[in-house]
C-alpha positions in Angstrom: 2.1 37.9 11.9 5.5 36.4 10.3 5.5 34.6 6.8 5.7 31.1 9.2 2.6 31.9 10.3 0.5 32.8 7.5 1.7 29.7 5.8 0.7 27.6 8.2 -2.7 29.0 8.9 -3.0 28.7 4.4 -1.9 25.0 5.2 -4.7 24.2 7.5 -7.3 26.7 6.0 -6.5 25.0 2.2 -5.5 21.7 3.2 -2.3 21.9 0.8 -0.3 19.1 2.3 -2.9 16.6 1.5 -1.6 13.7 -0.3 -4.5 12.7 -2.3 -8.4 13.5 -1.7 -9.4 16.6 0.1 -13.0 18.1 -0.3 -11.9 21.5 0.4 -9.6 21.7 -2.2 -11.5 19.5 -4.5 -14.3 22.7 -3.9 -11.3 25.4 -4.2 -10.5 24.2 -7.4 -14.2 23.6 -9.1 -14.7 27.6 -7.9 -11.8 28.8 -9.4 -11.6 26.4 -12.6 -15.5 27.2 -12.6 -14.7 30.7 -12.5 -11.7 30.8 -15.3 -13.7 28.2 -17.8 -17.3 29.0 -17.3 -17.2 31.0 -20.7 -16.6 27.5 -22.3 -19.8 26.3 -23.6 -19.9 22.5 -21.3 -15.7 22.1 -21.9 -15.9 24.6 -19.3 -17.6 23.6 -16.4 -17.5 19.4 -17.4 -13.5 20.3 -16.5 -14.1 22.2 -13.2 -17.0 19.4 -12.4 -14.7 16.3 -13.3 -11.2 18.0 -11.4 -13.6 18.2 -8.4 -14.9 14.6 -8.3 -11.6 13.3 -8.6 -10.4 15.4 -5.8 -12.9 13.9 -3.2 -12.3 10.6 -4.0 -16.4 9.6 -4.1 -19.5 10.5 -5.8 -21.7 11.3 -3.4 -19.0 14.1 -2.2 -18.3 14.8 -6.4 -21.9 15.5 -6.6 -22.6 17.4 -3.1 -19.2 19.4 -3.8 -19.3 20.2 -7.5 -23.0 21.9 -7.0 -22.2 23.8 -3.4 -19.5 25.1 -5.4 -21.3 26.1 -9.0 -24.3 27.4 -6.8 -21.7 29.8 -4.5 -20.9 31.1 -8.2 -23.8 31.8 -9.5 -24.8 34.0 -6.7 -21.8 35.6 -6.5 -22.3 36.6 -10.4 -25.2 37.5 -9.7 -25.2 39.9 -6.9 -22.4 41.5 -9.4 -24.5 42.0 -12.1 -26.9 43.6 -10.3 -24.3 46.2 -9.1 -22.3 46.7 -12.2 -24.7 45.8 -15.0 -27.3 47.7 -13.4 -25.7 50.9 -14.5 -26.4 49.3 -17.8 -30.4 48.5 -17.7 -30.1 45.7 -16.8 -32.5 43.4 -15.5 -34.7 45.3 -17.7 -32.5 44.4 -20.6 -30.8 41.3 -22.0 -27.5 41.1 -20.4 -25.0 41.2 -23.0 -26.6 44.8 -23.8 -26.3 45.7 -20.5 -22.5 44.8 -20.6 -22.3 46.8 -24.6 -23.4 50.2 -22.6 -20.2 50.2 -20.3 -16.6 51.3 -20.4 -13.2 51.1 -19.3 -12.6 48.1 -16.3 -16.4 48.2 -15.6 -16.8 47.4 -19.2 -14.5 44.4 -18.8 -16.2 42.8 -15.7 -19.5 43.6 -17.5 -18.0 41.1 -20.6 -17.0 38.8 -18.1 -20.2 38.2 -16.3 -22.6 38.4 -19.3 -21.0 35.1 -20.2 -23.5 33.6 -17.2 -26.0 34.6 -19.0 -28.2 33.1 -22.1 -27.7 35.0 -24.9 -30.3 37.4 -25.9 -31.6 37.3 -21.8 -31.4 39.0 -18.3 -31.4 35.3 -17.2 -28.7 33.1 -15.4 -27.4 30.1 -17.6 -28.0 26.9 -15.2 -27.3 24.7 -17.7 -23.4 24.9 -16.8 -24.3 24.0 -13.3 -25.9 21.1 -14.3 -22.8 20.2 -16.2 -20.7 20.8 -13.3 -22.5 18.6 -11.0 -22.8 15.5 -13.7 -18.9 15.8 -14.0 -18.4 16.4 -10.3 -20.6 12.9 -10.1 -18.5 11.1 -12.8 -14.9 12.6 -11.7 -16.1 11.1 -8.2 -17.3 7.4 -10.0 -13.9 7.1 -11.7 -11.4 8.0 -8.8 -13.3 5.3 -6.6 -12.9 2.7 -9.8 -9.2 3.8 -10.0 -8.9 2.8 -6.3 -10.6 -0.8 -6.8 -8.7 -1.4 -10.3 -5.4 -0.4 -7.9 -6.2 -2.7 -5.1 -7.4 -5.8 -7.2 -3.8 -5.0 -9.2 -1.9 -5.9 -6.1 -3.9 -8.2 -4.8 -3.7 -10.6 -8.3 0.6 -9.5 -8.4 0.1 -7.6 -11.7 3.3 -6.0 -12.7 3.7 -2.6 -15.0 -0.4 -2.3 -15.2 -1.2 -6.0 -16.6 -2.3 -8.6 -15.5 -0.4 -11.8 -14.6 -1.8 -15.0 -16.3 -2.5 -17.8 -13.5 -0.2 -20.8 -14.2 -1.5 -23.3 -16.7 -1.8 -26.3 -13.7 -4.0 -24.1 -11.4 -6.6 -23.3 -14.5 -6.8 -26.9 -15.1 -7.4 -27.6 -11.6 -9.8 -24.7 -11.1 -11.8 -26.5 -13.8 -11.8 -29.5 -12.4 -9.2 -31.2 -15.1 -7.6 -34.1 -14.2 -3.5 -33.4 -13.8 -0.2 -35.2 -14.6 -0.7 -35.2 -10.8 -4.1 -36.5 -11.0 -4.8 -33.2 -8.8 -3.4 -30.6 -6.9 -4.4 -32.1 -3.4 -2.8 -35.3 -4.4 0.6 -33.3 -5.3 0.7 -31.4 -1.9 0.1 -35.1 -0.4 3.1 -37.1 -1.8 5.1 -33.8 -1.2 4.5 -33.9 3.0 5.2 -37.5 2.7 8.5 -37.1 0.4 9.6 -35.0 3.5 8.4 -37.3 6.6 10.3 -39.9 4.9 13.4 -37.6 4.2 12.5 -36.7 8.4 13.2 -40.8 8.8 15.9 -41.6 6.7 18.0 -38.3 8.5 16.7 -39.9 12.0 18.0 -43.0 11.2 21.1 -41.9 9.9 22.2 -39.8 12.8 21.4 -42.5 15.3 23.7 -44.7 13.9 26.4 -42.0 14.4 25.7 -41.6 17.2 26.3 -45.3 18.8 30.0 -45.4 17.5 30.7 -42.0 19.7 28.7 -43.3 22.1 30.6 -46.5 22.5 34.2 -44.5 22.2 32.9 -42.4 24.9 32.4 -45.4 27.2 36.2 -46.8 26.8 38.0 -43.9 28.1 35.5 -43.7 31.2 36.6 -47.5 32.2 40.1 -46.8 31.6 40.1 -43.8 33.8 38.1 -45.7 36.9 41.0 -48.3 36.6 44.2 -45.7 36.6 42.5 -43.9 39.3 41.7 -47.1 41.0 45.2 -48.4 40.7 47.2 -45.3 41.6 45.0 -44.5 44.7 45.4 -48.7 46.1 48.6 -48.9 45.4 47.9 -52.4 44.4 49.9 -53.8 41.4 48.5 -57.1 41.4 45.7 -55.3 39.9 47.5 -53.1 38.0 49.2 -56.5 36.5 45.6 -57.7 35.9 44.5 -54.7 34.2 47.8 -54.0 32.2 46.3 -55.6 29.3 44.4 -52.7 28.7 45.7 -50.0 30.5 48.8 -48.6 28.9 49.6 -46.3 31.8 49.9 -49.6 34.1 53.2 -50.1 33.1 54.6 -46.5 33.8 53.3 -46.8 36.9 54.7 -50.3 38.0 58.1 -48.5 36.3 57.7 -46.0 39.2 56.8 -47.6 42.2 59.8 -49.8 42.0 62.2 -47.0 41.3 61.3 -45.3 44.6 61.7 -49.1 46.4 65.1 -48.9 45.5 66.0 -45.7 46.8 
């Protein structure tokens, strides 16, 4: 199998390219914080507990997550003791004496996993897995506040994390204050009719534009129907008639008599 592959099967096994919550990583990372920290009286396992809630995004998962996870530890520890401490005594006796007996790398996981114990016992410490699941529960509250504090940020158009005040006319009218305006309703009111009269005064004004073009539209129409009527008749009696106010009626009286000369 080629390096592509294993990364993508470590990608889809892990979950890596998740963007924000993932309960499998949010349960990879309480094990192995759990694992590194759990010799940390509460610091310890509160920071493996809180990492995981904040990784699933809830606190029912925080909760359900942080435990499985604690719990998969503890038995893991403790099916090791049994094989390397019991070369020790131990569960006859305490732990940590069991772990003083040994040597060399066995004598270093034996120091390791006596810090599970209570001190002075052959028993497990569960206190720590209470502490991880509390934290797990809390990390889990306070990433599904973050979400709601982000959401109501954008909806109110905060800017840079604070809030934006609402303008001083809209708290005055959410309390029922009476405005320059006498309200807001009232504003909105004389503002559509501001615009319907703007609407009629425009109206107005481009109909009386338009009857001037309208009218110099009409003149040249008439005059044409006349030179077209004159030129295809042949009569200039009419023409004469019509002279007045056609100025092409004389042009073409001009011609008619030069070709009666030829």
């Amino acid at each position: 199998m080629d390096k592509a592959a294993l990364r993508r099967s470590a990608v889809k096994f892990l979950d890596i390219d998740n963007d924000v919550y993932s309960t499998r990583m949010a349960a990879a990372f309480c094990f192995g914080i759990s694992a590194l920290l759990w010799w940390i009286p509460v610091l310890g396992p509160a920071v493996a507990g809180y990492v995981c809630g904040r990784k699933t995004g809830s606190m029912v998962k925080g909760t359900v997550c942080s435990l499985l996870s604690g719990a998969a530890l503890i038995l893991i520890v403790w099916g090791m003791s049994a094989a390397i401490l019991g070369h020790g005594g131990y569960p006859g006796i305490p732990a940590n004496e069991a772990a003083a007996s040994q040597t060399g790398i066995v004598g270093a996981a034996a120091s390791y996993l006596q810090t599970f114990f209570t001190e002075g016992t052959s028993d497990l410490n569960l206190m720590n897995l209470g502490v991880v699941t509390v934290f797990g529960a809390v990390g889990g509250i306070l990433s599904r506040q973050m979400r709601k504090e982000t959401a109501y940020l954008i909806s109110a158009g905060a800017t840079e994390g604070s809030f934006r005040p609402a303008a001083r006319s809209m708290r005055l009218y959410e309390s029922n204050k009476s405005l320059g305006f006498e309200s807001f309703n009232d504003c909105m009111e004389m503002q559509h009719m501001a615009t319907n009269e703007n609407k009629d005064t425009k109206a107005d004004r481009s109909d009386s534009k338009k009857e001037p073009a309208k009218m110099q539209s009409m003149k040249p129409a008439a005059t044409t129907v006349q030179t077209v009527t004159t030129t295809v008749s042949g009569n200039t009696q009419m023409a004469q008639k019509t002279g007045s106010e056609n100025p092409f009626v004389d042009i073409l009286e001009r011609t008619d008599r030069g070709q009666e000369r030829k």
